[in-house]
N, C-alpha and C positions, 0 to 999 in steps of 0.2 A: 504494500500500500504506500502511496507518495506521502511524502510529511506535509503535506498540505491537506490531503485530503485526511490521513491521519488527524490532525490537529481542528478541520472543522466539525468532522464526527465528536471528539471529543469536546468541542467547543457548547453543540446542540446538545447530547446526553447531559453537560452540565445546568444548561440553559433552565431546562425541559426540569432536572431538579430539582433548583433554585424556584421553578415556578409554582411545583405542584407544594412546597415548603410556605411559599407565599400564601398557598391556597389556603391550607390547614390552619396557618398565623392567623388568618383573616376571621376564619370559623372561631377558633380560641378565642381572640376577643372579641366577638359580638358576642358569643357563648356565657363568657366570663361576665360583661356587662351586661347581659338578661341575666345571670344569677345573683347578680348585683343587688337586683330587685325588690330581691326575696328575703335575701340571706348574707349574712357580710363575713363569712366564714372560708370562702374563697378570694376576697378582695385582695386583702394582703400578697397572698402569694402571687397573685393574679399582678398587681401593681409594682411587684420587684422583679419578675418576669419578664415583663414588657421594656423596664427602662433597662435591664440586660441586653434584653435584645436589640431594641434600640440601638444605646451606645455601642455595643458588640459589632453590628451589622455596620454600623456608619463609620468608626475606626478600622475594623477589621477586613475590610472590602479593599484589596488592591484598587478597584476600580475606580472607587469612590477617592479614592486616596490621591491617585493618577491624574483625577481632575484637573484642570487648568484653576489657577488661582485664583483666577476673576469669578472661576465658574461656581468654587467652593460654599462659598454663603448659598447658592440657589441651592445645588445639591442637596447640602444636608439638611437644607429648610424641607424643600419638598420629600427626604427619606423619614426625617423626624418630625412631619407635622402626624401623620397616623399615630405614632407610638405615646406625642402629648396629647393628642385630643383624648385618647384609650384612658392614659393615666390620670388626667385629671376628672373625667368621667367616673372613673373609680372611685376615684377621693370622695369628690358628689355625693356619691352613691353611700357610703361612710357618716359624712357629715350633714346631709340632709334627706332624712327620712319622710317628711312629709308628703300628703296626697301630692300634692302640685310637682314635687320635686319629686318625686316617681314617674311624671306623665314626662316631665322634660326631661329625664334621665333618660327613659324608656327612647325617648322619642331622638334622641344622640344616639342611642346604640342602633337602631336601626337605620340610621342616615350612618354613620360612620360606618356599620357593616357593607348596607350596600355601594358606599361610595367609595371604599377601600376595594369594594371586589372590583370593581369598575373600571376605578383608572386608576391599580399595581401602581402608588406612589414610588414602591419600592425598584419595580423594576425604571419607571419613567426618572428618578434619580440617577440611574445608569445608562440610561437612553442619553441624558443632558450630557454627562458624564463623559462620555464616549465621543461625542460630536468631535469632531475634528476641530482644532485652534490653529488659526494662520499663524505663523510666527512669524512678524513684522520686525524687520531689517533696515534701518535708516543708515544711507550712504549721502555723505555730502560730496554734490557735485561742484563743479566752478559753476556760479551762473554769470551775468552778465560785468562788466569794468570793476563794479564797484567792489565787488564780489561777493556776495551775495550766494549762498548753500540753496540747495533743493531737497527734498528728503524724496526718496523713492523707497518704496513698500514693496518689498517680496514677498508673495506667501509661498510656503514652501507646505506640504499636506504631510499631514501628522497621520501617522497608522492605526490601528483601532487595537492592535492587541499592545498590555500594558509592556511588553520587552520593550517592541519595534517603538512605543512611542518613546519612554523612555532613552531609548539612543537616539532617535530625534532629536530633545531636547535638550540632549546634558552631551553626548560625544560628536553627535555629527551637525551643531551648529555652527553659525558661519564663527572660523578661528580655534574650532573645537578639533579635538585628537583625533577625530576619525570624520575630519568635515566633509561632505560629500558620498558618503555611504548611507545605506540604510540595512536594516537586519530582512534577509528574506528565510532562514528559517533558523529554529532553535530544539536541542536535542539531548538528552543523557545519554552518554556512554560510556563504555569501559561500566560494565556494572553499577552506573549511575555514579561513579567516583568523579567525570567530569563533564562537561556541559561543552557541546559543541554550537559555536554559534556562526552562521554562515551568512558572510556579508558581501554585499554587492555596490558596487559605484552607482551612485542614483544617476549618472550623463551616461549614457552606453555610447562604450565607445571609448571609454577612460579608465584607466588604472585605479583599483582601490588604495589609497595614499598610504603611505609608511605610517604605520601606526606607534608610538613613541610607548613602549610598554609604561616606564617611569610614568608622563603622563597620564595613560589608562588606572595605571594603581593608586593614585591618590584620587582621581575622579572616583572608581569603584572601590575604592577603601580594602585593595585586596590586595594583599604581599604581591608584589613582582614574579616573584619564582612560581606563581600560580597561573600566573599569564602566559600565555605562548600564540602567536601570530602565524598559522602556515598560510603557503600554497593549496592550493585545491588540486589533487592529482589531474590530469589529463582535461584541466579547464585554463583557460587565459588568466591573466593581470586583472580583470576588471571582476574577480571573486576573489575571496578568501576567507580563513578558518580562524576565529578566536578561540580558543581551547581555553578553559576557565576548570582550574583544582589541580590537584597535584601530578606529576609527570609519571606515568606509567614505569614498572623495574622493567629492566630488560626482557622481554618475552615475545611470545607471538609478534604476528604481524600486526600492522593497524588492518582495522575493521574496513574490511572491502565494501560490504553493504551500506554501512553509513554514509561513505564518500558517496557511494552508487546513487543511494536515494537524495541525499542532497544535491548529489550534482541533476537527480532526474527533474526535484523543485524548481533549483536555481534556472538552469537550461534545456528545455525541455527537449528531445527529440536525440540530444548528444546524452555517448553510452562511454563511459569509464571503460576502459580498455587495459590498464597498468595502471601500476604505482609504483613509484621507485623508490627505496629506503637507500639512505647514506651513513654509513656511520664517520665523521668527520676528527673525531676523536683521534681516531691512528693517525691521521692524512698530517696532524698538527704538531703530530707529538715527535721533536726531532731524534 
């Protein structure tokens, strides 16, 4: 199976997850706020529940997290408006027993259930989330005697999965350690001890740039000796392999299939033929 298609099966199964989890959330508290009603022997637990889950899902969520800065206040407005309306609804429910204060109770859990099943605050917070963010690039040109700057605006499009955007932002912008690349696929191997990450020059047609490991390690906060930069076996200059974790002992060959199905993602139609191994060691050693 290609790592592409690999990765959006697994993308969907997660999706699909995530949603039917939404679903059950949704039941639970209208559930919890009709027992509310009644009885205030499940409130409690019901009320420390929700702000777990809440705070849990809106920290915890790469995705959420990923967000563009600007975007951050909407985000978590729109993931944690359910979890306070839930909670304070509770409290209500606690602190005001009367006739009247049962019918407007009553009457919030039934608008909150069905407006939660509706419109998946929770997913539409990763809908926002996920939108792609221009990254605006201001170059000063000469303009006219006096001289006078101009500002021109690049957008450059930002990826939707959290790696790809991530190197967007932090390695391959403009002046950045890997400026002009972008990730097109990501991988465990070697028994999940390292992370293969396979990058491509966004201009075709152009060399993937020396990537300055020094640089990379204090961007990624990872000892140097964990980093390692190759070649892509039987593919041009305008690919290559970030290797991320520790250097394999001497053994086996590298993983013929790995390269294979990457190089199948990267370039479609071209077939991995050889790989050549060097040991450079002796060649040094006078």
């Amino acid at each position: 199976m290609p790592l592409s298609t690999y990765i959006q099966t697994t993308r969907r199964a997660g999706s699909a997850a995530v949603s039917g989890v939404g679903r059950l959330a949704t039941l639970a508290g209208g559930s919890a706020m009709a027992a509310g009603l009644f009885t205030d022997a499940g409130s409690l637990p019901a009320i420390l529940t929700a702000i777990a889950a809440g705070l849990g899902g809106a920290f915890l969520s790469p995705r959420l997290q990923l967000a563009h800065p600007m975007k951050k206040p909407i985000v978590f407005t729109i993931y944690l408006t359910p979890h306070t309306v839930l909670v304070s609804n509770l409290i209500t429910e606690l602190v005001w027993d009367a006739t009247e204060g049962r019918l407007v109770q009553g009457g919030v859990a039934v608008l909150w259930t069905a407006g939660v099943w509706w419109l998946r605050p929770g997913q539409l917070a990763k809908r926002v989330a996920k939108q792609p963010e221009p990254v605006v690039e201001t170059d000063d040109t000469e303009g006219d005697q006096d001289g006078t700057g101009a500002e021109v605006a690049v957008a450059i499009e930002i990826p939707d999965d959290p790696a790809g955007r991530w190197w967007a932002l932090n390695a391959a912008k403009k002046d950045g350690v890997a400026e002009g690349t972008r990730v097109i696929g990501v991988r465990a191997i070697e028994d999940r001890r390292r992370v293969a990450v396979a990058l491509a020059a966004i201009e075709k047609g152009e060399p993937v740039p020396d990537i300055k490991i020094k640089r990379l390690s204090a961007l990624m906060n990872v000892p140097e000796q964990l980093l390692e930069v190759q070649a892509i076996p039987g593919h041009g200059a305008g690919v290559a392999m970030l290797l991320i974790g520790p250097k394999p002992e001497a053994g086996p060959a590298p993983d013929e299939d790995v390269w294979a199905e990457i190089g199948r993602s990267a370039l479609p139609g071209v077939t991995l033929t050889e790989i050549n191994e060097y040991d450079m060691s002796k060649e040094l050693t006078p």
